[in-house]
Structure formats: C-alpha cells, structure tokens
SENUZA-93346 format. One record per residue: x, y, z of N, C-alpha, C in turn; residue in one letter; chain. Coordinates in Angstrom, 2 decimals, always signed. Example, Ala and Ser with C-alpha at 12.3 -4.5 7.8 and 13.67 -1.06 7.14 Angstrom:
residues 2
n_x = +13.19 n_y = -5.69 n_z = +7.80 ca_x = +12.30 ca_y = -4.50 ca_z = +7.80 c_x = +13.20 c_y = -3.30 c_z = +7.80 res = a chain = A
n_x = +12.85 n_y = -2.25 n_z = +7.08 ca_x = +13.67 ca_y = -1.06 ca_z = +7.14 c_x = +12.90 c_y = +0.03 c_z = +7.87 res = s chain = A
END
This chain:
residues 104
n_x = +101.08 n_y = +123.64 n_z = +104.06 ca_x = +99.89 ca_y = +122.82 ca_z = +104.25 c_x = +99.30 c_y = +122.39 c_z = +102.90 res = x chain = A
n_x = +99.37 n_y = +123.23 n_z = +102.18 ca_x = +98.93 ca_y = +122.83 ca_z = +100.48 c_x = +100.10 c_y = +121.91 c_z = +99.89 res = x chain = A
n_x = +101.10 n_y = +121.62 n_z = +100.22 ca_x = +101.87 ca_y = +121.21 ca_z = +99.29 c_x = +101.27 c_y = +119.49 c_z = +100.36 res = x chain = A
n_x = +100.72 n_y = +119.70 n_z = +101.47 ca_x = +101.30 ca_y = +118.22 ca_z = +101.91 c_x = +99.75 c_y = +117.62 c_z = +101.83 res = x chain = A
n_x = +98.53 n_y = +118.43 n_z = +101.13 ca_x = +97.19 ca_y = +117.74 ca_z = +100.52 c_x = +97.95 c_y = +117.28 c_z = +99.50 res = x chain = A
n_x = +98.37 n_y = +118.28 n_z = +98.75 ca_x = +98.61 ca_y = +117.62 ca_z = +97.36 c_x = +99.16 c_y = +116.27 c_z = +97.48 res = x chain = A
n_x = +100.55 n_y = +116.77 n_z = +98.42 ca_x = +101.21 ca_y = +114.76 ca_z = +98.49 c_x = +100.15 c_y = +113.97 c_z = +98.54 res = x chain = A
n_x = +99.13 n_y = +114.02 n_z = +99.81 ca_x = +98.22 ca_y = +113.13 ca_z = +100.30 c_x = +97.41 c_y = +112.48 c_z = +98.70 res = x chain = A
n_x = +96.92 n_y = +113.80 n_z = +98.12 ca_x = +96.53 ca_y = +113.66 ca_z = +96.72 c_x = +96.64 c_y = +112.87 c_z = +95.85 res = x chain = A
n_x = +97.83 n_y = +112.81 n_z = +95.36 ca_x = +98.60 ca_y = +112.23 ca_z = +94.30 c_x = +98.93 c_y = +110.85 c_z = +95.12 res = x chain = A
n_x = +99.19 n_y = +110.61 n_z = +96.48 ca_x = +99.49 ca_y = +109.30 ca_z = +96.79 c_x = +98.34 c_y = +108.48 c_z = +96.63 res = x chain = A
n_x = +97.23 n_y = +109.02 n_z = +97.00 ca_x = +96.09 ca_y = +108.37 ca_z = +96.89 c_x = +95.55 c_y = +107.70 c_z = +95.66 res = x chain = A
n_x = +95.82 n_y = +108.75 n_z = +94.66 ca_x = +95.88 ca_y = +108.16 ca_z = +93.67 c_x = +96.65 c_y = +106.98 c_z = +92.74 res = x chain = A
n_x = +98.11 n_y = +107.02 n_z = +92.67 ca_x = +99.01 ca_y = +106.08 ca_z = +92.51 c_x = +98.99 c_y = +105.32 c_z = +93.46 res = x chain = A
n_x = +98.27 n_y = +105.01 n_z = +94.94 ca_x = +97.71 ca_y = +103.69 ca_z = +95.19 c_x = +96.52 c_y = +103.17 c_z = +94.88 res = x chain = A
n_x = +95.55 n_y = +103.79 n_z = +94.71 ca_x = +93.68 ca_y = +103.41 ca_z = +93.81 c_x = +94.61 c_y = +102.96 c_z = +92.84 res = x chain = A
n_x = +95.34 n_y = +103.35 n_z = +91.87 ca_x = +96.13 ca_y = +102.88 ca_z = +90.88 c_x = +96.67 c_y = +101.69 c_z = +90.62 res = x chain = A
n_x = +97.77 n_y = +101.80 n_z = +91.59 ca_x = +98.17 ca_y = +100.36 ca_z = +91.90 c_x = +96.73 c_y = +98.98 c_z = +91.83 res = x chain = A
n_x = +95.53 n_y = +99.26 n_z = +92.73 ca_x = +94.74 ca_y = +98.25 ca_z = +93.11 c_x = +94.22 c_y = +97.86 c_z = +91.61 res = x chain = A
n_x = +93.65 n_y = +98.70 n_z = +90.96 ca_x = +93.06 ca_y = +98.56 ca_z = +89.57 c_x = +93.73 c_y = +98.01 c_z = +88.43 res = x chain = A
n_x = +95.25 n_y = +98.13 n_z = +88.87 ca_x = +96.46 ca_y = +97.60 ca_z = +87.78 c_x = +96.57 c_y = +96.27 c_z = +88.23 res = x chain = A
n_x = +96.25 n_y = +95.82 n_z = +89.48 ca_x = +96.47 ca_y = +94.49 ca_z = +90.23 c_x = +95.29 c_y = +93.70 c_z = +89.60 res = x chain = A
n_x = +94.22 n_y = +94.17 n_z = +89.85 ca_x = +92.77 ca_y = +93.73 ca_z = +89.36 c_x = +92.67 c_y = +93.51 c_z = +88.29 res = x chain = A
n_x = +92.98 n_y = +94.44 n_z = +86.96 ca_x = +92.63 ca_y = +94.05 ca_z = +85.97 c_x = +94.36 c_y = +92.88 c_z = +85.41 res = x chain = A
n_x = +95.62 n_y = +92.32 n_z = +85.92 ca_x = +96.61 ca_y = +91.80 ca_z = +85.58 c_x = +95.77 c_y = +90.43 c_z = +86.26 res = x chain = A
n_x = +95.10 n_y = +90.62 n_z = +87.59 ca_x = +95.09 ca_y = +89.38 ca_z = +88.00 c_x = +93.07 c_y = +89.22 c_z = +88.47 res = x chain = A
n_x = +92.57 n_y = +89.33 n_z = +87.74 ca_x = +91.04 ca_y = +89.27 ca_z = +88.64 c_x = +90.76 c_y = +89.32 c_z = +89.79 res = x chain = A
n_x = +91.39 n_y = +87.93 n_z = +89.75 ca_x = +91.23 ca_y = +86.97 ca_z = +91.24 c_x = +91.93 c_y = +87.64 c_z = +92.23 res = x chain = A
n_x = +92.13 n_y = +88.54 n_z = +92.02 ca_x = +93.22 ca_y = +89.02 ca_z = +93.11 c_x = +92.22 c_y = +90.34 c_z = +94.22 res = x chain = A
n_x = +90.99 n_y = +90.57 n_z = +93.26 ca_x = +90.17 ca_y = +91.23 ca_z = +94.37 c_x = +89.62 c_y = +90.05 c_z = +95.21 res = x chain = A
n_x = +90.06 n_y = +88.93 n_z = +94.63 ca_x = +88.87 ca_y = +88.09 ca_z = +96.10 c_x = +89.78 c_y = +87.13 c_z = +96.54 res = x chain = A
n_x = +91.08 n_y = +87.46 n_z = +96.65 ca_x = +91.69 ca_y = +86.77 ca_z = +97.08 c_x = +92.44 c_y = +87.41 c_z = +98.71 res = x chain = A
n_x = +92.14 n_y = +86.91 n_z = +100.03 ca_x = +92.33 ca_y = +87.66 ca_z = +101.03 c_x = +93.92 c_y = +87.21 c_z = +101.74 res = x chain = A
n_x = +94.33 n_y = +88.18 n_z = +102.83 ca_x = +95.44 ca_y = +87.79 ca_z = +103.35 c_x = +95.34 c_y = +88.67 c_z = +104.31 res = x chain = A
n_x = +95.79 n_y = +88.09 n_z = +105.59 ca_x = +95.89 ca_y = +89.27 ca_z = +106.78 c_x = +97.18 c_y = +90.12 c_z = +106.85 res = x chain = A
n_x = +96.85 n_y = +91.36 n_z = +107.10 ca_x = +97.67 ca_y = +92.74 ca_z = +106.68 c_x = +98.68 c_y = +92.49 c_z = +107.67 res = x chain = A
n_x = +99.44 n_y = +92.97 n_z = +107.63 ca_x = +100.57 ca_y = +92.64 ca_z = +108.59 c_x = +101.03 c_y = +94.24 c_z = +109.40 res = x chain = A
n_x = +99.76 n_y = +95.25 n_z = +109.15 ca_x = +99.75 ca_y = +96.53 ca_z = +109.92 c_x = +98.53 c_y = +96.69 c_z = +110.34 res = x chain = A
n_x = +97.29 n_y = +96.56 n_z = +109.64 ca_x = +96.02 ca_y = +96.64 ca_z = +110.45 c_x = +95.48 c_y = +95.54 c_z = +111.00 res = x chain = A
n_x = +95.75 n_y = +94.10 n_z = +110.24 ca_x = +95.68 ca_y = +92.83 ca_z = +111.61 c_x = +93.97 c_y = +92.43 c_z = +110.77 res = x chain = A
n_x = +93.51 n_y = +93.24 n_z = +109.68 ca_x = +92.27 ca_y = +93.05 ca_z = +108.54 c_x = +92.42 c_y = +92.08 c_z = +107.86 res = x chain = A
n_x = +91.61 n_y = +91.06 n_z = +106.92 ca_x = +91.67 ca_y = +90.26 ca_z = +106.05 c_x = +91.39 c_y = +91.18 c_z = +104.98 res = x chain = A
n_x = +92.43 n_y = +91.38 n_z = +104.07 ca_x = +91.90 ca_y = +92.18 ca_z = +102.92 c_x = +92.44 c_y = +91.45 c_z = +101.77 res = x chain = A
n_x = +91.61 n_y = +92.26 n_z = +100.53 ca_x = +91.96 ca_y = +91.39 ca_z = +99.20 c_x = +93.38 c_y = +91.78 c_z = +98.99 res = x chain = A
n_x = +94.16 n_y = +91.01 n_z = +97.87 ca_x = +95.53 ca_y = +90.83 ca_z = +97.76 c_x = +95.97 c_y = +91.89 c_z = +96.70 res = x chain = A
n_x = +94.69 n_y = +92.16 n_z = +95.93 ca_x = +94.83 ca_y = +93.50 ca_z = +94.94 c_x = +95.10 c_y = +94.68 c_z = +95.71 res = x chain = A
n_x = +96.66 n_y = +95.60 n_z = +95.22 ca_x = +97.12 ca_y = +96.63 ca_z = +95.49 c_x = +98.01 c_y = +96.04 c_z = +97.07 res = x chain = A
n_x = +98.24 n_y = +95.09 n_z = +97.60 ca_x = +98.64 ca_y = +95.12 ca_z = +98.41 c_x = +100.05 c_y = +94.95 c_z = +97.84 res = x chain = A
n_x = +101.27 n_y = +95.21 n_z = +98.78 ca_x = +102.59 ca_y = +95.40 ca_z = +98.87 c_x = +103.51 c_y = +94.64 c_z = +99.49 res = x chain = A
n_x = +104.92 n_y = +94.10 n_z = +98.94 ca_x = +105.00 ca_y = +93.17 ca_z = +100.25 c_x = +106.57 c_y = +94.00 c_z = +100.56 res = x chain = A
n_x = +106.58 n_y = +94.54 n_z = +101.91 ca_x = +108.05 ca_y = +95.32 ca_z = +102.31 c_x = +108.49 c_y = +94.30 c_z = +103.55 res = x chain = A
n_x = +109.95 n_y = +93.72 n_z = +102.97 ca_x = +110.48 ca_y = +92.72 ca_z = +103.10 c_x = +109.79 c_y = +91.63 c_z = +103.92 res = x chain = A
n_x = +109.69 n_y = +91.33 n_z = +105.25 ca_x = +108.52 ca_y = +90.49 ca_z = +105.47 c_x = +107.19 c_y = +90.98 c_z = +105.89 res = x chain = A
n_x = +106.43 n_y = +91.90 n_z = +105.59 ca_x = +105.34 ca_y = +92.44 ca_z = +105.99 c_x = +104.61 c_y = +92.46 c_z = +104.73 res = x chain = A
n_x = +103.46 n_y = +92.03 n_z = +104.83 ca_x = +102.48 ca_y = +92.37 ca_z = +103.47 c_x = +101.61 c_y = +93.22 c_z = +104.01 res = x chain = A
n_x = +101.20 n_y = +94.56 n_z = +103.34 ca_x = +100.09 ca_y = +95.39 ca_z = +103.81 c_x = +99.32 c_y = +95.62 c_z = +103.10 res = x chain = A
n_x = +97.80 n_y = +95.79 n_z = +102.61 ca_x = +97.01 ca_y = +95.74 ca_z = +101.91 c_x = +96.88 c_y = +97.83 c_z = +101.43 res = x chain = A
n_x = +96.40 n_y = +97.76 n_z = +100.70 ca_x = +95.98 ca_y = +99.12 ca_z = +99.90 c_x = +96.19 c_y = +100.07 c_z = +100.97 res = x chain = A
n_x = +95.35 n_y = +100.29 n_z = +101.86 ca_x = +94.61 ca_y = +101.00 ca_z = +102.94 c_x = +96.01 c_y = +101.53 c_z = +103.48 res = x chain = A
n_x = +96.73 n_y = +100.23 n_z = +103.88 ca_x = +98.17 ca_y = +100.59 ca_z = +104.68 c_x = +99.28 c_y = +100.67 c_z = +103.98 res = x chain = A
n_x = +99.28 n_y = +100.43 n_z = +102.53 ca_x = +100.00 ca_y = +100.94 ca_z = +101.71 c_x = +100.09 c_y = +102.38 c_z = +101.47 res = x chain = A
n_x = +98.49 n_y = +102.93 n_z = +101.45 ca_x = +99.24 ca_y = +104.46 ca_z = +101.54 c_x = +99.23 c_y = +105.09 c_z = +102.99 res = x chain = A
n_x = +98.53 n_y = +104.31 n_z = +104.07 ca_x = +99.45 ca_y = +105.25 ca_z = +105.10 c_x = +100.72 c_y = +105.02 c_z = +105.39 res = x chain = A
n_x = +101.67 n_y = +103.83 n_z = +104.73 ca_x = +102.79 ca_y = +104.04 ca_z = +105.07 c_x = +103.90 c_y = +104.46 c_z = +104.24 res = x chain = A
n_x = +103.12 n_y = +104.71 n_z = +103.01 ca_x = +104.15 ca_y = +106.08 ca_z = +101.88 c_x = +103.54 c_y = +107.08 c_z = +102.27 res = x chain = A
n_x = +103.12 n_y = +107.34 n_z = +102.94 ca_x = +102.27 ca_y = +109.22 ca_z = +103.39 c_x = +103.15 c_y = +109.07 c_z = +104.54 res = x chain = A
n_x = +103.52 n_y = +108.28 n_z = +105.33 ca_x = +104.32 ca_y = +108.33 ca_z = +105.97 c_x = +106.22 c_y = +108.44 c_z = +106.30 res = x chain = A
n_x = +106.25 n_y = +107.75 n_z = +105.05 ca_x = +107.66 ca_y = +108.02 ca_z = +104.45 c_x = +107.76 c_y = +109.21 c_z = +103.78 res = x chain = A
n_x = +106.93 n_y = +109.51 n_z = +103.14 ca_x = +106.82 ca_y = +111.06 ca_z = +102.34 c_x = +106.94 c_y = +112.21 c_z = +103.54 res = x chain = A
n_x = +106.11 n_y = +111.85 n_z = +104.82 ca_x = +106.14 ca_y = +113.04 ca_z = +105.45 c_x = +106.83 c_y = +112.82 c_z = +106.54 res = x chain = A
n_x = +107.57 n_y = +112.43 n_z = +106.73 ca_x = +108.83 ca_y = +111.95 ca_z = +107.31 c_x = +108.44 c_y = +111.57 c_z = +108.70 res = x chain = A
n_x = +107.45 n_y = +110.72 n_z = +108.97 ca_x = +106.90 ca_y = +110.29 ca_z = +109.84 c_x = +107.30 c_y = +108.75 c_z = +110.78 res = x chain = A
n_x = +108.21 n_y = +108.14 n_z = +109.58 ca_x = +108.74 ca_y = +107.24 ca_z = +110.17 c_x = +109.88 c_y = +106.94 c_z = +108.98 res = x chain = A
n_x = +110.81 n_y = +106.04 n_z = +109.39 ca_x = +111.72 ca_y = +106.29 ca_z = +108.49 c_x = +112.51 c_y = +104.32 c_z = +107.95 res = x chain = A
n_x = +111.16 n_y = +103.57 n_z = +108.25 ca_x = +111.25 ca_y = +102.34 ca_z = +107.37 c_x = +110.20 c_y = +101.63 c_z = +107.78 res = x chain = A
n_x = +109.92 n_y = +100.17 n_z = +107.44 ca_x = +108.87 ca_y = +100.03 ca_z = +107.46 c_x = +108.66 c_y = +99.17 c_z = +108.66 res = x chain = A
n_x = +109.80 n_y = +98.70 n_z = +109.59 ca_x = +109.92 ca_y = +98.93 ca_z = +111.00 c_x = +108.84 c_y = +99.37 c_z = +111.51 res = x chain = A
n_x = +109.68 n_y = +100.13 n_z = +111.52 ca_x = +108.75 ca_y = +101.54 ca_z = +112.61 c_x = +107.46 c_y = +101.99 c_z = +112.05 res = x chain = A
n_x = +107.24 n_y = +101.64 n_z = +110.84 ca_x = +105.98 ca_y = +102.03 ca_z = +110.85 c_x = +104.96 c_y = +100.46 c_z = +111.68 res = x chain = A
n_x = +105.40 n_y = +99.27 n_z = +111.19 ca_x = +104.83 ca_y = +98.58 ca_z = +111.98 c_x = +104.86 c_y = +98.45 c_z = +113.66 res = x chain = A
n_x = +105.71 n_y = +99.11 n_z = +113.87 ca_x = +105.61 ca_y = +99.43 ca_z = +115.44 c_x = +104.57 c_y = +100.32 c_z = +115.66 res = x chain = A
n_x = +104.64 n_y = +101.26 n_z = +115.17 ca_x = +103.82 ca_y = +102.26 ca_z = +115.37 c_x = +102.13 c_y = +102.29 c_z = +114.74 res = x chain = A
n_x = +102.03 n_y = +101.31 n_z = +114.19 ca_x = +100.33 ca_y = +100.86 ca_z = +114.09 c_x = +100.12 c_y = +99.51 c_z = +114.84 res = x chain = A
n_x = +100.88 n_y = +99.20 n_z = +116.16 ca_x = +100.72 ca_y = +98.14 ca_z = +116.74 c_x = +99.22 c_y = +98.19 c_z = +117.46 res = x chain = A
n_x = +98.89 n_y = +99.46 n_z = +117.69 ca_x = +97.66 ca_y = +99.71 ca_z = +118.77 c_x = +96.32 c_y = +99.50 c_z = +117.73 res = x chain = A
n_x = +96.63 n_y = +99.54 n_z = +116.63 ca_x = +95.47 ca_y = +99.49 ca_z = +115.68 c_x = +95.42 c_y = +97.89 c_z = +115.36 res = x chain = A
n_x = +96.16 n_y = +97.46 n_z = +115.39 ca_x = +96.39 ca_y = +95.84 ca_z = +115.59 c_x = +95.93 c_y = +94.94 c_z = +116.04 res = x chain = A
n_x = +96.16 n_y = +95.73 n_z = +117.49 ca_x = +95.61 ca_y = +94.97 ca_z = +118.96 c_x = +93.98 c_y = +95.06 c_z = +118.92 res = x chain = A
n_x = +93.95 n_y = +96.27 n_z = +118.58 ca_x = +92.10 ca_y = +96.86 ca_z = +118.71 c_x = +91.62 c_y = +95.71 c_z = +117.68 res = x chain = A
n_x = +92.37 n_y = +95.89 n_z = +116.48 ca_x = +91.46 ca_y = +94.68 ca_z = +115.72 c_x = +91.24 c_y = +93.59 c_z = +116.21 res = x chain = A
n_x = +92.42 n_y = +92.84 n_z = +116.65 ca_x = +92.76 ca_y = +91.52 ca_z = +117.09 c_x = +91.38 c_y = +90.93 c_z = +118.36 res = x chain = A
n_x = +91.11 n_y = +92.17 n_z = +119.03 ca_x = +90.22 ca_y = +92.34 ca_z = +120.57 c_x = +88.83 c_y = +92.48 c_z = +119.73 res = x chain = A
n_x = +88.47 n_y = +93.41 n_z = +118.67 ca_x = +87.29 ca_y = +92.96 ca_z = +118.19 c_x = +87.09 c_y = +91.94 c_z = +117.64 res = x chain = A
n_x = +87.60 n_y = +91.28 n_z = +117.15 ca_x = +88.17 ca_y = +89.84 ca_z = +116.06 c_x = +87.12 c_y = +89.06 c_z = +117.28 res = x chain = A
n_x = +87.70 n_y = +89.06 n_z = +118.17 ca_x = +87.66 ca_y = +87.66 ca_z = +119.42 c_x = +86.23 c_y = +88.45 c_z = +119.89 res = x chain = A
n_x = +85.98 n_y = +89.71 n_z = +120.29 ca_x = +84.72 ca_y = +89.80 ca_z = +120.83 c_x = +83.38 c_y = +89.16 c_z = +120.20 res = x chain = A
n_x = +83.78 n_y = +89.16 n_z = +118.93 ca_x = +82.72 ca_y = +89.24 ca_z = +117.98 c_x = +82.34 c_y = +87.70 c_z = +117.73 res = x chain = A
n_x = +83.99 n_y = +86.63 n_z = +117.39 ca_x = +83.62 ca_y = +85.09 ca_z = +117.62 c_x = +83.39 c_y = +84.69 c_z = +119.16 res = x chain = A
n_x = +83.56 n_y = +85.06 n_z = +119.96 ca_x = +83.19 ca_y = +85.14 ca_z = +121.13 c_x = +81.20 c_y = +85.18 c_z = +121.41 res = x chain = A
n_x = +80.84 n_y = +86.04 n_z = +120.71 ca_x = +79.30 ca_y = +86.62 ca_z = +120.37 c_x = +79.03 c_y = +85.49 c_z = +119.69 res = x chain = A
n_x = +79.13 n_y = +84.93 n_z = +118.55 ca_x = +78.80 ca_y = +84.20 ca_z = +117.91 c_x = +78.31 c_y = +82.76 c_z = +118.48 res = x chain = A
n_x = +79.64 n_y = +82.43 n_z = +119.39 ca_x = +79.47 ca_y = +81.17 ca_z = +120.05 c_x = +78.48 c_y = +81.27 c_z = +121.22 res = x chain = A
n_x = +78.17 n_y = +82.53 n_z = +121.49 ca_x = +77.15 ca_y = +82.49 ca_z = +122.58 c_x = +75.90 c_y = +82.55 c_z = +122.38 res = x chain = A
n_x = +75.74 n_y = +82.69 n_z = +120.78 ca_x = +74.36 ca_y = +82.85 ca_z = +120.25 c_x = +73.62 c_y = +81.23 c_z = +119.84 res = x chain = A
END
C-alpha cells in the first residue's frame, strides 16, 4: 500500500510538471482549451497529452498513467472505454445546464 502512494506521488508530480513545462515553453497554452477525449471537459492545452487519437488534458493524464502503472488497464483503449460513464455524466450536465440557460 506504501509503495502504490508513493507511485500515486511521484506521478502527480511529473504530471504538475509536465503542465508548468507546457506553460512556461508556450504561455498561451494555459488559455488555450480543447475537449478531453476521456472526461468530455474543455480544458487548457497545457500538460495535456495526445495518445494516438485521443487528447486528454492533465487531470486524465494522470489517471491514465496511474492506471497503466497499476495495471488497471492495459492501453489507452480501454482506458477510454472505461471512463465512458464519466463522459456521458458530463455530456448530460453540459445540456442540462444550456438547457437552463435558454429557459431563463
């Protein structure tokens, strides 16, 4: 159980890492947005990743090396299969919310 904080640890860090190396190479790249292709979020383009056609932003960058690390899924497939439900939920608040808007 200690060895798999530590992973969590150290991943966390060499992705905060990644974002700050993105930020300071490219500025614009904290305000530059793109929808994640695992949480279905508009997030900035700093620290995000692109595994072959999927771009995932920071957030889902390290759950899906915490996930390869802990042998939780075994490409990046399956990991997008397997955050499909977090997807959908976004996708359903997305619409509730412009939905609200137009009724106001």
């Amino acid at each position: 159980m200690e060895n798999k904080q530590k992973i969590i640890n150290d991943m966390q860090e060499v992705v905060y890492q990644m974002k700050l190396d993105d930020i300071e190479e490219n500025p614009d790249s904290e305000f530059e947005f793109f929808t994640c292709s695992s949480c279905a979020k508009d997030m900035p383009l700093a620290g995000s990743i692109q595994y072959s056609k999927y771009r995932l932003c920071n957030d889902c960058v390290l759950m899906y090396e915490l996930a390869l690390k802990l042998n939780k899924v075994k490409n990046i497939d399956e990991f997008i299969e397997k955050t499909e439900d977090s997807r959908l939920q976004t996708m359903c608040d997305f619409i509730k919310q412009e939905s609200l808007k137009e009724n106001n």
